[in-house]
C-alpha positions, 0 to 999 in steps of 0.5 A: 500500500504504501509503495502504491502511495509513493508511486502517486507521490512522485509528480506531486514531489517533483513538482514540489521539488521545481516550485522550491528550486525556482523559489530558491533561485538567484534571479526570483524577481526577474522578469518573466521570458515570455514568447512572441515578440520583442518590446521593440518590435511591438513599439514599431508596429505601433508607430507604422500603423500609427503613421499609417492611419495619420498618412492615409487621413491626411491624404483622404483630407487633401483630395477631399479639399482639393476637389473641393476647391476644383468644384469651387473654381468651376463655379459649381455649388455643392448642392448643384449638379454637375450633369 
């Protein structure tokens, strides 16, 4: 019976053993290393789409304001037909 137990017992005990050898460990409070990517990475992908979406409005805004003001010179109102 007790051969039995301490057959259970032994991924319990190994577990313990890692969680103490962790806990032990020179570097506890360090960060954790995580995958994917870097900080780094992620900040630039930020910025291009940040750059990005202010590119294309700004460039949506100065169509928008240049036919408008082709409209304007033609003599066009802007609740006017063109045809």
């Amino acid at each position: 019976m007790q051969v039995e137990m301490k057959e259970q017992m032994k991924p319990f005990e190994k577990g313990l053993h890692e969680v103490y050898q962790g806990l032990n460990s020179p570097d506890f409070d360090a960060p954790p290393e995580l995958e994917g990517n870097s900080l780094v990475q992620v900040n630039w992908a930020v910025f291009l789409i940040i750059v990005v979406v202010a590119g294309g409005t700004a460039v949506g805004w100065f169509c928008d304001l240049a036919g408008s003001s082709v409209r304007l010179a033609r003599g066009f109102n802007c609740r006017q037909e063109c045809c």
